[in-house]
N, C-alpha and C positions, 0 to 999 in steps of 0.2 A: 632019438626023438623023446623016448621016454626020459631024460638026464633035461633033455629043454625044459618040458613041463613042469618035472620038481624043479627048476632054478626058479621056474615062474612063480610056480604057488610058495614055495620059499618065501619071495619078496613080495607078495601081495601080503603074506601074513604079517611079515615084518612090517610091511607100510601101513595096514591097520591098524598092528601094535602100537605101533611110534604113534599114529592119530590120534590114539585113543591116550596115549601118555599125553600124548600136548593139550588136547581137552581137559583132560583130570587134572593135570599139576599147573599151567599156563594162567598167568591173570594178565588182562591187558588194562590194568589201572586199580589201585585203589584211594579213597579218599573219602571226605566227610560230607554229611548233608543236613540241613535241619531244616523241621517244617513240622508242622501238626499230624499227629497220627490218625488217618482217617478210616484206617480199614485194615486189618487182621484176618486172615480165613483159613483151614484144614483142609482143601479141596481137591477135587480130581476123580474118577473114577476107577480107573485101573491101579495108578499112582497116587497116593496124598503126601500133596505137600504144601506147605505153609507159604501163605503168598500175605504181601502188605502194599498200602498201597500210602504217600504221604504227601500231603500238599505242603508246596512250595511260596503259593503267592496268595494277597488277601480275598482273589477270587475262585480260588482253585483252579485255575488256569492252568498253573502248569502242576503238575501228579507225577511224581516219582514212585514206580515201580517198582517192586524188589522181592526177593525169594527168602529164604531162610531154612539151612540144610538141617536134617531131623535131626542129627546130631548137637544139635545148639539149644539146646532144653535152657540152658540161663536165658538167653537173647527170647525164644519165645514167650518165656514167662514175663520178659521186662517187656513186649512189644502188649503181652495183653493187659498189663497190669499201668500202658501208659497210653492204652485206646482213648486219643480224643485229645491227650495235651502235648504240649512242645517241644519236641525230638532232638537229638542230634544223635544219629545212626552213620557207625564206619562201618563200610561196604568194601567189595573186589568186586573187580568186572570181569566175566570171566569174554572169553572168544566165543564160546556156544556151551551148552546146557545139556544133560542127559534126560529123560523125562522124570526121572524119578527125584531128580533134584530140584526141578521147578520148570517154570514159566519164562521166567527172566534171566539176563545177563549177569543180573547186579543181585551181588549176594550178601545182606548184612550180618556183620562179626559181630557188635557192641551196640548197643543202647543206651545212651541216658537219657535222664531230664533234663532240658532247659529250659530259661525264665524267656518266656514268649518276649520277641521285642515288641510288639503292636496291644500289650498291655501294660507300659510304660506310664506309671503316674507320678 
């Protein structure tokens, strides 16, 4: 009885581990997005972590989401330093999130600037 039990807790710890490796290393997509930068924030209570938030269309209709892990000191500094004008941010999408890494799925890598299309003269 007791050989059952440790076979049990055995594979329970293994199948946490493995969980937890697929969470941490696992992207299900990465890719490009641009839109205006409309929000930057340091938030949380237990956890702070850097949350943004980007409009996609001329009404802000649609709002892209996104996190940014503490370790990315350039990316944040280029997200505060481009609050308000015309983005294109590469992101991963992960499968699920730990709290301490954010809110969202989608996590962006790189920031630039780009020339807004809807100020075209």
């Amino acid at each position: 009885m007791r050989k059952i039990i440790s076979y049990i807790l055995v594979f329970i710890v293994i199948g946490v581990a493995a969980y937890l490796m697929f969470v941490y290393y696992a992207t299900y997509s990465e890719g490009v997005r641009a839109g205006e930068l409309i929000k930057v924030s340091n938030k949380g209570v237990v956890f702070k972590t850097w949350e943004g938030e980007m409009s996609q269309g001329i009404s802000g209709a649609q709002i892209f989401s996104f996190s940014v892990l503490d370790s990315d000191k350039k990316v944040i500094a280029d997200l505060k330093t481009f609050q308000g004008q015309y983005v294109k941010v590469t992101y991963v999408e992960r499968y699920r999130s730990f709290p301490w890494w954010g809110d969202s799925h989608y996590f962006v890598t790189n920031v630039e600037k780009e020339n807004s299309p809807f100020n075209l003269r």
